[in-house]
ROKOLTI-789249 format. One record per residue (C-alpha): residue in one letter; x, y, z. Coordinates in steps of 0.1 Angstrom, whole numbers, plus 5000, padded with zeros to 4 digits. Layout:
BEGIN
AXYZ...
This chain:
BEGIN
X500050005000X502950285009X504550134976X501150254958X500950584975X504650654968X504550614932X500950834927X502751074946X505751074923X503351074892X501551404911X504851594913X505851484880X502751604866X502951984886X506452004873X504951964839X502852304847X505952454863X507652394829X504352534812X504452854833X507952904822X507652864794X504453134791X506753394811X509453334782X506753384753X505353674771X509253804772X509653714738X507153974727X508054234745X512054204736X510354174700X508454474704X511354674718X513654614690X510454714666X510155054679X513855104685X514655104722X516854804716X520354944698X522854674704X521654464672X523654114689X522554134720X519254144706X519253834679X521653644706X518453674734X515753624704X517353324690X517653114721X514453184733X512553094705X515452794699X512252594727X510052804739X507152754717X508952404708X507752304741X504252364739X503752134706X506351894721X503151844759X500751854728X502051564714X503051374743X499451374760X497351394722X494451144729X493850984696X491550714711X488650984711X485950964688X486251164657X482451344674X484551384701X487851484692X486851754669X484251924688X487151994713X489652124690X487152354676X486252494709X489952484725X491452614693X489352754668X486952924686X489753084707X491853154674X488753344660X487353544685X490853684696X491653744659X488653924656X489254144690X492954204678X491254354642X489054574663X491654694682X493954794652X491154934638X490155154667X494055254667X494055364628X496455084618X493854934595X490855044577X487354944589X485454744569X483254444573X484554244551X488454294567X486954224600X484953914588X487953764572X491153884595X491453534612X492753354577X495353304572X496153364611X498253674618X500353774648X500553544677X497453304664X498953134640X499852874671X496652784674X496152724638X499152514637X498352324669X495052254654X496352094618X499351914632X496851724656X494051674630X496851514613X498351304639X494551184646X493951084615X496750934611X496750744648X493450524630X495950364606X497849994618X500650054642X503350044627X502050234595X501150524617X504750564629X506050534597X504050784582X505051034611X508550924611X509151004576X506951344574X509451454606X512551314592X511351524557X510951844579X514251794595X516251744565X515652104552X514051954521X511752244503X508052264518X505552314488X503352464515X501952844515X503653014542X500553164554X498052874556X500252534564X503852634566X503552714604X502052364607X504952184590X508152354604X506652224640X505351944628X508851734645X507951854680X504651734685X505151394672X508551384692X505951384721X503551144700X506550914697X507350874729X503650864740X503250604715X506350374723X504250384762X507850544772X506850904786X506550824822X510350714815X511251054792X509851244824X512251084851X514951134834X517751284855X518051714860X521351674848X520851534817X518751774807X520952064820X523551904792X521251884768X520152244773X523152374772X523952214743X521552324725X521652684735X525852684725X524852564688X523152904688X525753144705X528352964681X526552994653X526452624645X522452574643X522252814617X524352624588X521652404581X518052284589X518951944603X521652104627X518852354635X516152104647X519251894665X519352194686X516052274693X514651904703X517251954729X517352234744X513452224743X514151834756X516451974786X514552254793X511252064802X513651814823X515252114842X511852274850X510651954860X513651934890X512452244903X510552324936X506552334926X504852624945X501152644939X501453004924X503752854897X501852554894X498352744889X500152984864X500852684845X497152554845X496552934831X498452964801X495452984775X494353324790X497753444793X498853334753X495853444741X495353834752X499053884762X500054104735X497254344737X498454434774X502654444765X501554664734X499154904749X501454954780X504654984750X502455264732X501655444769X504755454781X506355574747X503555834751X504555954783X508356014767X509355704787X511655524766X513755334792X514355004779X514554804814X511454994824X509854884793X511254514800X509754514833X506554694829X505454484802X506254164812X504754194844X501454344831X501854044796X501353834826X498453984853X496354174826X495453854813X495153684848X492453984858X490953964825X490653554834X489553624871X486853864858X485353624827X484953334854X483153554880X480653644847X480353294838X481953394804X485853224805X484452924783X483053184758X486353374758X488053084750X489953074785X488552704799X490452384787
């Protein structure tokens, strides 16, 4: 019996490390946007420092979220089932924040107002949606494909990956499916390991592992190395996006950082509307310090959308707002 409770214990911490690594990894692509959005409007000079803290965030940041995807996909859901859910966790999400994103540029004079722009702004997906767009495909795909024999299914996704990876040309529109295929390798990475019944195993792998793999996937971008070709490229991503998740999973799991990690819907999806009105304020106000801006933005990229969350559940709206899982 203490045998029993000792390993559902372990598979409880394992499982709040997983939304430690998830909250994380929000704070980084909240960060990510706001270092993006500084160098945009030109409170970021030293061009180096600049692509050196851009490339190795987005080396596994986003990496990580199609990588959880994949290794907890559910493909033994009905198809009634399966689809209604990825319409309402990604679709409806994609569209309706799409659609408040268009209103707000419009409001701002960025674009002209028109019915037909509105109706039409979520395709292709634009800004920070095309995630969810992606997300969406990759698992349609990886359903579909789940229904075939066993060992057809991992070939299929094997070879699709392994095409990705080799840096082979994508006769894809950028705008509608290319998103899809270039992180296409990370989800079924997960699926793979799902599959193989081996993720229990992937998740107790040791902290220091993953520190090595981390770092070596962060020094083929400081050295340059991930950038002479697509294959050395996705080498370094898979790991430091593989060592990251095993590092955040070796840290302490308070229940603030655990619950951040249960809210990272709400956070991704209004975000950027907080870290570029507070950008456009301060800029306003002739306040063009960049740590300011850094520390301003990233802390509002994060509780603007956690109020905004607060406030839709006490009104019975956060499934509407696409905020529930």
């Amino acid at each position: 019996m203490a045998r029993c409770r000792d390993k559902r214990n372990m598979h409880v911490t394992r499982y709040s490390g997983l939304d430690v690594t998830k909250a994380i990894a929000i704070l980084l692509v909240v960060f990510g946007h706001v270092w993006r959005g500084l160098q945009g409007a030109g409170l970021l000079e030293n061009e180096a420092l600049f692509r050196a803290v851009d490339d190795a965030i987005y080396l596994f940041h986003m990496p990580v979220f199609f990588f959880l995807s994949g290794l907890f996909i559910r493909p033994n859901l009905s198809a009634g089932a399966f689809f209604k859910s990825r319409l309402l966790l990604l679709i409806w999400p994609l569209l309706l924040w799409s659609w408040i994103e268009c209103a707000a540029l419009i409001a701002s004079g960025q674009i002209n107002a028109s019915m037909l722009v509105f109706a039409t702004y979520p395709f292709p997906p634009k800004s920070i949606y095309w995630f969810l767009w992606a997300l969406f495909l990759i698992q349609v795909f990886v359903w579909l494909v789940s229904h075939l024999p066993v060992a057809v299914a991992r070939a299929l996704l094997a070879i699709c990956a392994v095409y990705v990876c080799s840096g082979l040309p994508l006769v894809l529109g950028f705008d509608n499916l290319y998103p899809a295929a270039i992180n296409f390798p990370y989800l079924v990475s997960g699926w793979f390991i799902a599959n193989l019944g081996r993720r229990d195993t992937f998740l107790s792998l040791p902290s220091w592992f993953g520190g090595i793999l981390f770092a070596l996937g962060l020094t083929t971008v400081f050295m340059g190395w991930s950038s002479n070709g697509v294959p050395l490229f996705y080498i370094a991503s898979l790991a430091a996006t593989f060592g990251f998740i095993l590092l955040c999973l070796a840290l302490p799991a308070p229940g603030w950082l655990v619950a951040l990690g249960q809210l990272t819907m709400p956070i991704y999806l209004s975000h950027i509307l907080f870290t570029s009105g507070i950008r456009i304020a301060l800029l306003k106000l002739g306040i063009a310090n960049t740590p300011t801006h850094i520390i301003l933005a990233t802390m509002l990229g994060v509780l603007g959308p956690l109020i905004l969350y607060v406030a839709a559940r006490r009104l019975g709206l956060d499934r509407a707002a696409g905020f529930s899982r």
